[in-house]
C-alpha positions in Angstrom: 119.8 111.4 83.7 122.3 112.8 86.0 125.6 110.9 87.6 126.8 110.8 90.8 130.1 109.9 91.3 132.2 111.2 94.2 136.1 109.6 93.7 139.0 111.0 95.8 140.2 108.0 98.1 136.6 107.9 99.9 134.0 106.5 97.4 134.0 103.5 95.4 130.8 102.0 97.0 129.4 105.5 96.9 129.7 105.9 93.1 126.6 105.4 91.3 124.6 106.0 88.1 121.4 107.7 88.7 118.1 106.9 86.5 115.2 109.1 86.5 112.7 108.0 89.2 109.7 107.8 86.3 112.4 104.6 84.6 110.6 101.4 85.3 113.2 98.2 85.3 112.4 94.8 84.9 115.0 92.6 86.3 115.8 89.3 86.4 118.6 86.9 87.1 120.2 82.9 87.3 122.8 82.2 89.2 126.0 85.1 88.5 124.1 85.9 85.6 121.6 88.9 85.9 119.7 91.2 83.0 118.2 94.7 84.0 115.8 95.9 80.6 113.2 98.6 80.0 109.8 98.2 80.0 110.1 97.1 76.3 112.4 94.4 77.0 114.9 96.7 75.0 118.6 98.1 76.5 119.1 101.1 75.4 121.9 102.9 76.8 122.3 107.1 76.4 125.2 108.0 78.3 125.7 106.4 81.2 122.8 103.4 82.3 122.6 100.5 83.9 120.7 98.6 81.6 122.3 95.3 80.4 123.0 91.6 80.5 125.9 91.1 83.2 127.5 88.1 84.0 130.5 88.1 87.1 130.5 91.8 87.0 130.9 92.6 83.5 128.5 94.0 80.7 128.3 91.3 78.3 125.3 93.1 76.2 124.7 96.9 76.2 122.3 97.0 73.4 119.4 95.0 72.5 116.8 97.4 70.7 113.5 95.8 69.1 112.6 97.5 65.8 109.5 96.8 63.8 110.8 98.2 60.3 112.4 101.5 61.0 110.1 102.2 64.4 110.2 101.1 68.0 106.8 99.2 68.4 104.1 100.7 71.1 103.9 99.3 74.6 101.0 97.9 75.9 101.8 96.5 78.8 104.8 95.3 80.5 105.7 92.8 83.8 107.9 89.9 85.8 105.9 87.4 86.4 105.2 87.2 90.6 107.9 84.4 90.4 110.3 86.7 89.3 111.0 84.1 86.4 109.7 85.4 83.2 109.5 89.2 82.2 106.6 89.2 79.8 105.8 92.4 77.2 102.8 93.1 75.0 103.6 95.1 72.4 101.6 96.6 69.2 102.6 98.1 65.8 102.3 101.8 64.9 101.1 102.6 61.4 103.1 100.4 59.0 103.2 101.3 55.5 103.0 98.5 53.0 104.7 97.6 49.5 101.2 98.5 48.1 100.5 102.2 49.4 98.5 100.6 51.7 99.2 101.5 55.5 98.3 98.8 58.9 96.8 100.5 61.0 98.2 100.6 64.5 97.1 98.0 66.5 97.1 95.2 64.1 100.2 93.4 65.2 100.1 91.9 68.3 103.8 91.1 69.4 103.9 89.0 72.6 107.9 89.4 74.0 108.8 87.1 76.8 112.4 87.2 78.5 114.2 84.8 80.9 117.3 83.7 82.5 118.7 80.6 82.7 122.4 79.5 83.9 124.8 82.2 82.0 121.9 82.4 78.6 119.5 85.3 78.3 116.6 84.1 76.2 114.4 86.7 74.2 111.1 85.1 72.7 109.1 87.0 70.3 105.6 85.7 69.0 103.6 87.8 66.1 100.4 87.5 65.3 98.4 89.4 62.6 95.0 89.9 64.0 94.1 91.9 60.9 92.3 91.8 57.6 95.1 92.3 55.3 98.4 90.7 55.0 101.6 92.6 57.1 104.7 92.7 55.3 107.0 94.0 58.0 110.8 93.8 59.0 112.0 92.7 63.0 115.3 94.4 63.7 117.3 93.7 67.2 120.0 96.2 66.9 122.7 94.8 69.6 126.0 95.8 70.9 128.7 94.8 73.9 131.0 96.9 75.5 132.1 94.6 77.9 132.1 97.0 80.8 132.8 96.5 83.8 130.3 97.0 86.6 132.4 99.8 88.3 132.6 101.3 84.9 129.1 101.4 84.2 129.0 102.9 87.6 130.7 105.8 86.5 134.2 105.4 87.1 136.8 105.9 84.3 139.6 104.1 83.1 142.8 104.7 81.5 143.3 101.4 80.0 141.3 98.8 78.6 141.8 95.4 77.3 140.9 94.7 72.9 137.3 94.9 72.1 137.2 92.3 69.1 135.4 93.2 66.0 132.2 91.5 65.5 131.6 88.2 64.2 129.1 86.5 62.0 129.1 82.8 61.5 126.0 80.5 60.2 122.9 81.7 62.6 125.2 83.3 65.3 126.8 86.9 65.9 129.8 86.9 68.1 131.1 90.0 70.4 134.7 89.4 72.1 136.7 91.2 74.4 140.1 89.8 75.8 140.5 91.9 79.0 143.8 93.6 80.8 143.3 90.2 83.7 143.8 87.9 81.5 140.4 86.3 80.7 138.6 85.9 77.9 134.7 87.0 77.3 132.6 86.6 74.2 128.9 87.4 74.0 127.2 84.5 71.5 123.9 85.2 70.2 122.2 82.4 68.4 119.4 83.2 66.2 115.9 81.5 65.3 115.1 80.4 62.9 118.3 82.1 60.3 117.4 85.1 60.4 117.1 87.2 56.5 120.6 88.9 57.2 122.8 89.1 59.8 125.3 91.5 60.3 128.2 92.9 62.4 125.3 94.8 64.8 122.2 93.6 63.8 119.9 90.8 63.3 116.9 91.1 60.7 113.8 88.8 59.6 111.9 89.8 56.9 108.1 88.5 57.5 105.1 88.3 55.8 101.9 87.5 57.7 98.6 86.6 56.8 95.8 87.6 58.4 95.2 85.3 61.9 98.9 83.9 61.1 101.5 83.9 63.6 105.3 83.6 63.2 108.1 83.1 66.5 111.6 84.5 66.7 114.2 83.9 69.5 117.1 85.1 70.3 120.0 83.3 72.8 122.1 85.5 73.9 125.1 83.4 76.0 128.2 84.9 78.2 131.1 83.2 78.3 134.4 83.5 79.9 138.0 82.2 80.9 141.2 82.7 81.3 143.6 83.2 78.6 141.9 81.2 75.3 138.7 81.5 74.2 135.6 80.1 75.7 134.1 77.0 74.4 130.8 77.0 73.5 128.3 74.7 74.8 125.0 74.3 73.6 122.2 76.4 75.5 119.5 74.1 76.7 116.5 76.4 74.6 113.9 78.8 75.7 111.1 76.3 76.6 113.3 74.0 78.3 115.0 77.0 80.2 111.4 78.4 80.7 110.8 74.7 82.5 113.6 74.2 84.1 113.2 78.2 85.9 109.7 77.2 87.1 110.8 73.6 88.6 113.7 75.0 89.9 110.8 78.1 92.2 108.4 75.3 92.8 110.7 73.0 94.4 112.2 75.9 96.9 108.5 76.7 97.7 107.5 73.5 98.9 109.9 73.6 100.7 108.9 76.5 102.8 105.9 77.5 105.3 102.9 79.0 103.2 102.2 82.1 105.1 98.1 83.4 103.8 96.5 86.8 105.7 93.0 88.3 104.9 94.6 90.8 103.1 94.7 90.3 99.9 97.7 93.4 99.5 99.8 92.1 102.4 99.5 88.3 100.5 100.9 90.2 97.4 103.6 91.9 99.2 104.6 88.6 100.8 104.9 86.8 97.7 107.1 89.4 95.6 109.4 89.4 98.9 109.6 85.2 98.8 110.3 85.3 95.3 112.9 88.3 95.6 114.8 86.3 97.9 114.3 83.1 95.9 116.2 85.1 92.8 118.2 86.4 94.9 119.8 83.1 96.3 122.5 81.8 93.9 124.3 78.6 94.1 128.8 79.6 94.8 131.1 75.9 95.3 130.6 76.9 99.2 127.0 77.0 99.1 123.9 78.7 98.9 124.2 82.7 99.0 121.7 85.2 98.8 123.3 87.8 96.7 122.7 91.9 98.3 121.0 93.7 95.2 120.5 94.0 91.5 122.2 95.8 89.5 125.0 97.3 91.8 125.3 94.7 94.6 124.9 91.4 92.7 127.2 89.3 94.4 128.2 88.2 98.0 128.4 90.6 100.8 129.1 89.3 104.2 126.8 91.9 106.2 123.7 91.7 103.2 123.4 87.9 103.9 123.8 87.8 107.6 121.2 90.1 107.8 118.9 88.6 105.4 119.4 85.0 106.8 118.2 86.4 110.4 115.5 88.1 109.0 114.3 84.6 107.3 115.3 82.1 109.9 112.4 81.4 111.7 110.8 81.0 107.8 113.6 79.4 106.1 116.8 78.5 108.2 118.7 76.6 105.2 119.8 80.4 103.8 121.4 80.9 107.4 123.4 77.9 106.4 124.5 78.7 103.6 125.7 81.9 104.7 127.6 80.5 106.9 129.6 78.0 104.9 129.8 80.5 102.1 131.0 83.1 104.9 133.5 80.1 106.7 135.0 79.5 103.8 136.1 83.3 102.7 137.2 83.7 106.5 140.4 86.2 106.3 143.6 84.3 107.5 146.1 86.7 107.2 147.1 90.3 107.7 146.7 92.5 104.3 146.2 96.1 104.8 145.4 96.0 101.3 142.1 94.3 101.8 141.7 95.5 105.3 142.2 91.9 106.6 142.9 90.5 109.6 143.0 86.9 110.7 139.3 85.8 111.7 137.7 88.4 110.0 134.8 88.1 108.0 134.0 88.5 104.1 132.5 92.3 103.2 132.3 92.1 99.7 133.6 89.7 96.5 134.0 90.8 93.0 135.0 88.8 90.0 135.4 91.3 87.9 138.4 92.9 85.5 138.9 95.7 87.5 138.6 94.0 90.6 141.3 91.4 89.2 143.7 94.3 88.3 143.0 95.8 91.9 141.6 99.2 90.4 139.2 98.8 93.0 140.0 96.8 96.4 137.1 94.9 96.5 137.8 91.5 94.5 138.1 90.2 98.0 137.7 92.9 100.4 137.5 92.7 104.2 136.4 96.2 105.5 133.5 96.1 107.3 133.5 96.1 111.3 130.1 94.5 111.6 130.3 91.7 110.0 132.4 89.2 112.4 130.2 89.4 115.2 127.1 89.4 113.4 128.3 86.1 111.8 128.9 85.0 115.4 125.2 85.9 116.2 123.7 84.3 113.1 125.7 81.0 114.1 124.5 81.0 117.7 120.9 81.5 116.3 120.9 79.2 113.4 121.8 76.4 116.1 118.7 78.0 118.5 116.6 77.2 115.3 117.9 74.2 114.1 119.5 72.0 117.1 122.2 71.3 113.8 125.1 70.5 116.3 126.9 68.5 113.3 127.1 72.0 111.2 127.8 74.2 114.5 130.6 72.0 115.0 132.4 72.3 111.4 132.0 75.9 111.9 133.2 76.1 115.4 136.8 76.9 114.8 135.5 79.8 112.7 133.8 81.4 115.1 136.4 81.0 117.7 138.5 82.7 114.9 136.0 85.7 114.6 135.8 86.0 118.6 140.1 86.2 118.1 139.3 89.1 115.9 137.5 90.8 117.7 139.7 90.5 121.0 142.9 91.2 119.1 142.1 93.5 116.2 138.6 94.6 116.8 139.1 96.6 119.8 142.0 99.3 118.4 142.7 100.6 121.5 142.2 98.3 124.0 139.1 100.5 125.5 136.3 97.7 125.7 134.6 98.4 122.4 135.4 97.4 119.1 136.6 100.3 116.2 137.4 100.5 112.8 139.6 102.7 110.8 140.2 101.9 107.1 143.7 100.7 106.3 143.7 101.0 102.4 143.5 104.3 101.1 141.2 103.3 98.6 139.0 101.4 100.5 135.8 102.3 102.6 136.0 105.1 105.3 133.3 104.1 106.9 132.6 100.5 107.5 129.6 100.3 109.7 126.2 99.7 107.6 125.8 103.0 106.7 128.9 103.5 104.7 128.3 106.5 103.2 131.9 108.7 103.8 129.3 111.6 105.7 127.5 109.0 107.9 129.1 109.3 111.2 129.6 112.6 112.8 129.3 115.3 115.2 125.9 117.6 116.3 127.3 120.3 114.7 127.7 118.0 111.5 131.4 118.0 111.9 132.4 114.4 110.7 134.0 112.1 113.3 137.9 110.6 113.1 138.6 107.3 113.3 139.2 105.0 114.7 135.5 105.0 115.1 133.0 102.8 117.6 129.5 102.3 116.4 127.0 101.7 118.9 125.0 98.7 117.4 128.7 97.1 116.8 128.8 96.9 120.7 125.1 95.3 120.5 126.6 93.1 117.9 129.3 91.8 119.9 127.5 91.7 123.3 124.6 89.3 121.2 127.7 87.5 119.3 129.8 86.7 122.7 126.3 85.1 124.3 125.7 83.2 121.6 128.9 81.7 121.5 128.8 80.7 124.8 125.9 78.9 124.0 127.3 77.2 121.5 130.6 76.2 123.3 128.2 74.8 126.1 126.4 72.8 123.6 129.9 71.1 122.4 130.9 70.3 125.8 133.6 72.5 125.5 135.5 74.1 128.9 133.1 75.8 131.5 135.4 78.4 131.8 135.1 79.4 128.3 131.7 79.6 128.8 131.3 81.5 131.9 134.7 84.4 130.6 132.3 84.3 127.4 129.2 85.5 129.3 131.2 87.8 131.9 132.6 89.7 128.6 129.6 90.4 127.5 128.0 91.5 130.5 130.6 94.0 131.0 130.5 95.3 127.9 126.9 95.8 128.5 127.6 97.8 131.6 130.0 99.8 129.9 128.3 100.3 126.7 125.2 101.8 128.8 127.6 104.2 130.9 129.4 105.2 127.9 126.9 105.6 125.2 123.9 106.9 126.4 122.6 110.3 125.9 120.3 111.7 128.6 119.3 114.8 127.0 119.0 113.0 123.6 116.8 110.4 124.4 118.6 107.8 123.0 122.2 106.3 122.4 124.9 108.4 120.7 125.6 106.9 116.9 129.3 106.5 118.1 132.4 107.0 119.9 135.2 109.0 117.5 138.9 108.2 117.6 139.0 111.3 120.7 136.7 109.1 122.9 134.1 111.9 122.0 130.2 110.8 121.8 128.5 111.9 118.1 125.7 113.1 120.1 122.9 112.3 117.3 119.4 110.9 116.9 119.5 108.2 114.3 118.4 104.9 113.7 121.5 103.2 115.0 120.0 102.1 118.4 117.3 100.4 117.4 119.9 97.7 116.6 121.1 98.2 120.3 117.6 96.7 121.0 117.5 93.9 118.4 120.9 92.8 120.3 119.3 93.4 123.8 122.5 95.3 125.2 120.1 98.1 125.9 118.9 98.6 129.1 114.6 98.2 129.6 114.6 102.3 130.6 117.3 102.9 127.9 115.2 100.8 125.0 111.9 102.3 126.2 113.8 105.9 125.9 115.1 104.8 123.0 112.2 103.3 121.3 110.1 107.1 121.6 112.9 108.6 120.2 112.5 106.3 117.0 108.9 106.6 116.9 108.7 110.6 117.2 108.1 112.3 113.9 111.5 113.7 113.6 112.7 109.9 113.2 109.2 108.7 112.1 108.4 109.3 108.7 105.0 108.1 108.7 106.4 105.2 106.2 109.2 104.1 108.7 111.8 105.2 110.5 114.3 107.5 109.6 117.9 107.0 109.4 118.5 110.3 110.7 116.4 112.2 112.4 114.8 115.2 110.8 116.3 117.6 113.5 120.1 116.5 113.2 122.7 118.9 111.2 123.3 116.5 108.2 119.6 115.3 107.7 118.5 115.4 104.3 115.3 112.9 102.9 117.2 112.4 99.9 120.6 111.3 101.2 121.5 107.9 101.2 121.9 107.3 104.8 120.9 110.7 106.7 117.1 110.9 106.1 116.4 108.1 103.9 114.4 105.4 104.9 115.8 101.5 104.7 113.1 98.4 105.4 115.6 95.8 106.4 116.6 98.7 108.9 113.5 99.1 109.9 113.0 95.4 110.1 115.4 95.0 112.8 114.2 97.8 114.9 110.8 96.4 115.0 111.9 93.3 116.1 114.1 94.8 119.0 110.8 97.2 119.9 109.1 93.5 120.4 112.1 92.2 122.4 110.9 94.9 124.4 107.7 94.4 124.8 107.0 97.1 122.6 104.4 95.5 120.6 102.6 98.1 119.3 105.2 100.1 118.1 106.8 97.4 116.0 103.0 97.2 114.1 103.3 100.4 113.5 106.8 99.9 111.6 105.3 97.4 109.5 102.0 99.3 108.7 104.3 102.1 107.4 106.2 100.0 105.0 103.4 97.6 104.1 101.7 101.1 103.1 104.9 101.4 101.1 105.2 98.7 99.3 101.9 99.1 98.0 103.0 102.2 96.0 106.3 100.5 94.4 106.0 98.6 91.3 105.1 95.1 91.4 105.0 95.6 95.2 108.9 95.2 95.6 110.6 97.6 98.8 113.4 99.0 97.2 117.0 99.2 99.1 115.7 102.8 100.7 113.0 105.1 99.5 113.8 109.0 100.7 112.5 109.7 104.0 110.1 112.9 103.2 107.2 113.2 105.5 104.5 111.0 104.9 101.7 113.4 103.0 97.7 112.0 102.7 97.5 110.8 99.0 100.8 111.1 97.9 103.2 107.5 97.7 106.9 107.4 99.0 109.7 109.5 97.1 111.8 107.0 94.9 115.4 107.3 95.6 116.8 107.2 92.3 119.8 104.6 92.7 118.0 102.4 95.1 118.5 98.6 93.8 115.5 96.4 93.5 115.1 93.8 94.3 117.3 93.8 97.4 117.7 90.5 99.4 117.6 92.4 103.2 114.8 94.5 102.0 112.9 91.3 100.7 113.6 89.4 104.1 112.5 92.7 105.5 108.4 91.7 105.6 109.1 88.2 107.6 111.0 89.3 110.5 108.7 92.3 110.5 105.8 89.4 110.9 107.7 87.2 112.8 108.1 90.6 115.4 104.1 91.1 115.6 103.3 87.3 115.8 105.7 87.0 119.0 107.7 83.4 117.0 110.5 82.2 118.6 111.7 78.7 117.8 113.6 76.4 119.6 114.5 73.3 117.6 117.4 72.1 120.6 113.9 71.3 122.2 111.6 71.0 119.2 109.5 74.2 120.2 107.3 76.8 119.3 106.7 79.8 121.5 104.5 82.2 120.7 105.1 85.2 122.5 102.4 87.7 123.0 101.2 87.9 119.7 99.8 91.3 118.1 98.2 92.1 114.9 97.3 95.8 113.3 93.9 96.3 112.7 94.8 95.8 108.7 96.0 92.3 109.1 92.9 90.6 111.2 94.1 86.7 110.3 97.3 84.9 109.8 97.5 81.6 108.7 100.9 79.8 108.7 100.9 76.2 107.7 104.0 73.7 107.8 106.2 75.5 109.8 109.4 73.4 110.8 109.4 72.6 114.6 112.2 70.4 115.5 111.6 67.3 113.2 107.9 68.2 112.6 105.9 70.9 111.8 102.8 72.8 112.6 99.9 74.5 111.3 98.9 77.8 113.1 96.0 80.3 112.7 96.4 83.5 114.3 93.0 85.6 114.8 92.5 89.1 116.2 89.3 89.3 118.3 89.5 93.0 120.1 92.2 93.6 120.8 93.9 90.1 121.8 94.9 87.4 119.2 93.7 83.8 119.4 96.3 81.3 118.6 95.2 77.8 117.4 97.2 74.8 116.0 95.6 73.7 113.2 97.5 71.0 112.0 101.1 69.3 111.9 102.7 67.5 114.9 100.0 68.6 117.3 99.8 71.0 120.1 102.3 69.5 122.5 104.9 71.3 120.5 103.5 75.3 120.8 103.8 77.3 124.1 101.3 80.4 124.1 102.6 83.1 126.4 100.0 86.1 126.4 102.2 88.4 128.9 105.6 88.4 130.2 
């Protein structure tokens, strides 16, 4: 295990605790509370890891090691369940020497471990069961610790001062860890213990067991996190393990029914679509604003403005009630005031929220934290779309006056310079240089590598704003508000078209330049940055179809995706984090803007790459990014070794990747279905997608390649007089 930690005044989102690729986590999560084990079920940190039971950024259980007697048991098998809500482990005994002389064999002991969690409790099951001859006499040991870090600590950054780390406490069946941090608040781990356990102690819990042979025996612990301000938390009762393990499966089945099934004939892609729906499902958590599909686990779990945007575009044609919730979630935490310390201005939207103690005590400057250029407009274009999808003109309205805030921002504090395209530069010292998506401090810069100055305009900002400034004007003509609005909404971003195009295109590169620098100077580089140009649709049909062979050459082509740096450019490296590597929600959107294009074809090809991906990563899960080393016959995708899984965008990542193939565009102002010149790979033959929301109704739809054109039925639901088949355009 190495770490990576890079921290002058560029680089706390770049800080980050590397595991050795061969590591397998299991992960799981409820709510603000998420758990990240090995494939024991066991934290065990040496040094520096990530493994842990967190709850609003903090470590509230660092160690949780399984002992049978004075030895760690033998794995036999270990996996989340494809609802993401049970992590189950089969584990055996080695040799176990008896009172008698007598040694069990390995093998004998059959320990059956299952872990979940529920609200802010962390259940760990454990059923024995003697499946030998002979009697076992045998001690279980959980050896258990809480440092009580915080996550930017586990991360790798140090800190001068810390807040009391209570001794441990023991009373009746339950073992108490405490910590009264530096902000003020109060945290205590409670772990609750059945049945009473033979002794427990300041760091350990034991049962003594004797089992018969065929005889079974069940241990559990519950491990709770609580926290407050100032006094210490009052415990409430945790609900139990079975009724938690109810209440987790009631709680996926009733957020499955009520979404589109989506079957294929192939068997992989099914199981690829179903880890991704039940990524996002454990990714969604309930905030007072509403529902919030939190970016990644472990580093990112929490909400960040540009994560869910993205996500809820890539599911809104599947699921448009995420959309929604990112919006109020993202409405509410609109900036309203000028503080260089956050880097926020009135209007501007959310980049990141942390809750915890060194967020509080500003050591970092992202408790609330406003730096990201992206993020306003694309919450303009998610607004204009959800209302395309929906027809919710009640909602649209409430949030009206925050997107006529966000298209303030960008007027008056987007556009540094008053040049026509919107810049950033970072205002706190401490907080991101670069605030684009890729916002690694070496992202943006020169052909000859040199890095660019700010204030800095990224290209797919301008196809960001051009979308976001349409879309408004949509929405203002479908509140009735003034025509003139409307028709100055549409003229803006018409000319910024026009400029963009004139400004950012690179003749001899193929493709758009990554960005303008603070000099007015083009970063004259192939990367992946345009293909957003084309989601948007600011780039011009002979600029997108430049563009578009750019992205699909095998310097930018990996042969698993696309590249976010091409392989020819002075920075590239596979193994970077954003010059080389390969990101699927990235990916995701450039497909979709190859089909805006008609570029059908292409966009299969993107998602034959990463469905050939996926099929090498455990449990079928994209991570974040995988490196973005050549493609080689036999040989799977190279891990990148602080990638989070599961990550929301990379979940959402296989619908809009469908959704780009299939040709789905839904209209529910008119309650209709078009299906756009529809085209699947030669790997996905059939499609079936039943109860797909159309206006107030819903269809059934079978999608069937025959040659090489796709025969589109309705199968079922409101009837045909709702689905528009368009075979050319």
């Amino acid at each position: 295990m190495t770490d990576e930690i890079i921290r002058v005044n560029d680089a706390y989102y770049i800080l980050a605790t590397s595991t050795r690729v061969d590591d397998r986590r299991r992960v799981l999560k409820h709510g603000d509370t998420f758990a990240v084990f090995d494939r024991y079920g066991d934290i065990e940190n040496v040094g520096q890891r990530e493994f842990g039971i967190y709850h609003h950024d903090t470590r509230f259980l660092s160690r949780c090691g399984l002992r049978l007697g004075d030895h760690h048991p033998l794995l036999l098998s270990s996996t989340v369940k494809e609802d993401n809500a049970l992590m189950t482990v089969d584990l055996t005994n080695p040799d176990v020497p008896q009172p008698d002389s007598m040694v069990v064999p390995r093998g004998t002991l059959h320990v059956f471990r299952s872990k979940l969690v529920w609200d802010d409790t962390c259940y760990d099951h454990l059923r024995l069961h003697n499946y030998g001859r002979v009697p076992i006499v045998l001690s279980v040991v959980f050896e258990l610790e809480a440092d009580f870090a915080d996550l930017f600590e586990v991360r790798g950054m140090d800190r001068p001062r810390r807040g009391v780390l209570h001794p441990p406490k023991v009373e009746g069946n339950v073992l108490e860890f405490g910590y009264d941090g530096l902000d003020g608040r109060s945290r205590r781990t409670r772990i609750a213990c059945h049945p009473m356990p033979s002794q427990l102690a300041a760091r350990y819990v034991r049962y003594d067991m004797r089992l018969a042979p065929g005889a079974a025996s069940e241990v559990e612990l519950e491990i709770r996190c609580e926290s407050n301000g100032g006094t210490p938390p009052v415990a409430v009762p945790a609900i139990g393990y079975r009724k938690a393990m109810a209440s987790v499966a009631t709680s996926f089945e009733m957020a499955r029914a009520r979404e589109p099934e989506i079957v294929t004939s192939n068997p992989r892609f099914n199981d690829w679509l179903h880890r991704s729906l039940s990524d996002l499902h454990l990714m969604r958590t309930e905030t007072p604003s509403g529902v919030y599909p939190y970016a990644g686990i472990p580093w990112f779990c929490t909400t960040f403005g540009r994560d869910g945007i993205i996500t809820a575009l890539e599911c809104l044609w599947f699921d448009p009630t995420i959309a929604r919730g990112v919006l109020s979630v993202l409405a509410a935490t609109q900036a309203d005031r000028d503080d260089p310390e956050r880097d926020a201005q009135p209007g501007k939207i959310l980049h990141e929220a942390r809750d915890g103690e060194m967020a509080a005590l500003h050591e970092v400057p992202f408790g609330r934290y406003y730096g990201t250029v992206d993020a306003t407009p694309l919450f303009i274009m998610l607004a204009g779309a959800y209302y395309a999808r929906t027809g919710d003109i009640p909602f649209v309205r409430a949030i009206w006056p925050n997107v006529v805030r966000a298209l303030q921002w960008i007027d008056q504090y987007g556009d540094m310079d008053g040049d026509g395209f919107v810049e950033y530069a970072r205002r706190n010292p401490q907080g991101l240089v670069q605030q684009g998506w890729k916002d690694s401090v070496d992202s943006v810069f020169h052909a000859d590598g040199a890095l660019a100055d700010a204030p800095i305009a990224l290209c797919e900002v301008q196809g960001y704003v051009y979308a976001g400034k349409l879309a408004a004007a949509d929405l203002a003509e479908a509140l009735g508000q003034e025509p003139s609005l409307i028709a100055e909404l549409r003229r803006q971003a018409m000319a910024l078209r026009h400029k963009f195009d004139e400004h950012f295109w690179c003749e001899d590169l193929g493709t758009y330049a990554i960005a303008l620098d603070g000099g007015k100077r083009l970063c004259r580089v192939r990367t992946s940055n345009p293909g957003h140009c084309l989601y948007t649709g600011i780039a011009t049909t002979a600029g997108a179809r430049r563009t578009a062979a750019t992205l699909m050459d095998e310097p930018s082509f990996s042969g698993w995706g696309v590249r976010t740096l091409a392989a020819t450019e002075a920075r590239y490296n596979p193994m970077s984090y954003h010059n080389g590597s390969v990101w699927p929600h990235d990916n995701a959107l450039l497909a979709a803007g190859l089909a805006r294009y008609g570029l059908k074809a292409e966009a299969a090809r993107i998602l034959a790459g990463l469905f050939d991906a996926s099929r090498w990563f455990e449990l079928h899960r994209l991570p974040e990014l995988f490196c973005g080393f050549h493609r080689r016959t036999g040989e799977s995708p190279t891990l990148y070794p602080v990638s989070c899984a599961p990550q929301a965008w990379a979940a959402g990542a296989s619908l809009l990747l469908l959704q780009s193939c299939l040709g789905l565009e839904l209209a529910g102002t008119a309650g209709t279905l078009l299906v756009a010149n529809p085209f699947l790979p030669t790997f996905l033959p059939e499609v079936y997608v039943r109860g797909l929301q159309v206006g107030t109704g819903s269809v059934d739809l079978s999608f069937v390649r025959r040659g090489d054109a796709v025969d589109v039925q309705v199968t079922g639901g409101a009837g045909d007089d709702l689905v528009q088949v368009i075979t050319s355009r």
